[in-house]
C-alpha positions in Angstrom: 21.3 -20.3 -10.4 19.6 -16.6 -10.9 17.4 -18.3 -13.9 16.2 -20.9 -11.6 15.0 -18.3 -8.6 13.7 -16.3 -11.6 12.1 -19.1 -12.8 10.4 -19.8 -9.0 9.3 -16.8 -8.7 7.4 -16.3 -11.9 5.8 -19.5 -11.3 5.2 -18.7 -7.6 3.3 -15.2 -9.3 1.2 -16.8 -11.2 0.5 -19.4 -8.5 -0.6 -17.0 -6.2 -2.6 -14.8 -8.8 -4.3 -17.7 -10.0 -5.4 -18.4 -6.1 -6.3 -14.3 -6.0 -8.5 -14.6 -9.0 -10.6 -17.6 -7.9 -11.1 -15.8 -4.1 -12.1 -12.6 -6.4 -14.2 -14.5 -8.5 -16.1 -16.3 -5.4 -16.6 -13.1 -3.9 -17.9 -11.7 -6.6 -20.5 -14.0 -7.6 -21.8 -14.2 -4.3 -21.9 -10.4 -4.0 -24.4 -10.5 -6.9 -27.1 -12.1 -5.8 -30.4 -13.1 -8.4 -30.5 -10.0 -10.2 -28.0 -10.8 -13.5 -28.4 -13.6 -15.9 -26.3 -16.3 -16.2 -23.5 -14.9 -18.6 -24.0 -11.4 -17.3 -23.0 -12.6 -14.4 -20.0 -14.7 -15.2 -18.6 -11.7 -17.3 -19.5 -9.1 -14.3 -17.2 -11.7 -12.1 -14.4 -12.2 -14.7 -13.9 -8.6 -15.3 -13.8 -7.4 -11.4 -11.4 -10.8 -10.7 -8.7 -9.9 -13.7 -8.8 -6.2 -12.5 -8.2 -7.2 -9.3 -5.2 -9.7 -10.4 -4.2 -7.5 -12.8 -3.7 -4.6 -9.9 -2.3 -7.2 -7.9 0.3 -8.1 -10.6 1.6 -5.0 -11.5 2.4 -3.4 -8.2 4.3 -7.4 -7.6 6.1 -6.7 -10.5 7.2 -2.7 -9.7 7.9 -3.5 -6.4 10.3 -6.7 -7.3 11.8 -4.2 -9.8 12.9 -2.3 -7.5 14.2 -4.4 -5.1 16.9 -5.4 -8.0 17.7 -2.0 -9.0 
């Protein structure tokens, strides 16, 4: 039974990051306005979203870390 709630949890991570990153990624764009080209733009959005997932990720994964510790 642990490797079953493991597995729901890892899928409910990257469930919710995947949500994180599109709200990031909306927010972003919008943020820009005209100024950027097309794929300046879309890299400009990719790279704040994954920070912000990234961030997001790593302090899920520290603080589930310790709560099994």
């Amino acid at each position: 039974m642990p490797d079953r709630a493991f597995s729901w949890n890892v899928l409910s991570l990257f469930t919710k990051s995947g949500m994180l990153f599109l709200e990031v990624s909306l927010i972003a764009f919008l943020l820009q306005g005209n100024d950027a080209s097309g794929f300046e733009s879309l890299a400009r959005t990719f790279v704040i979203s994954g920070a912000v997932v990234a961030a997001d990720v790593l302090l899920k994964v520290r603080c589930y870390s310790k709560i099994q510790a």
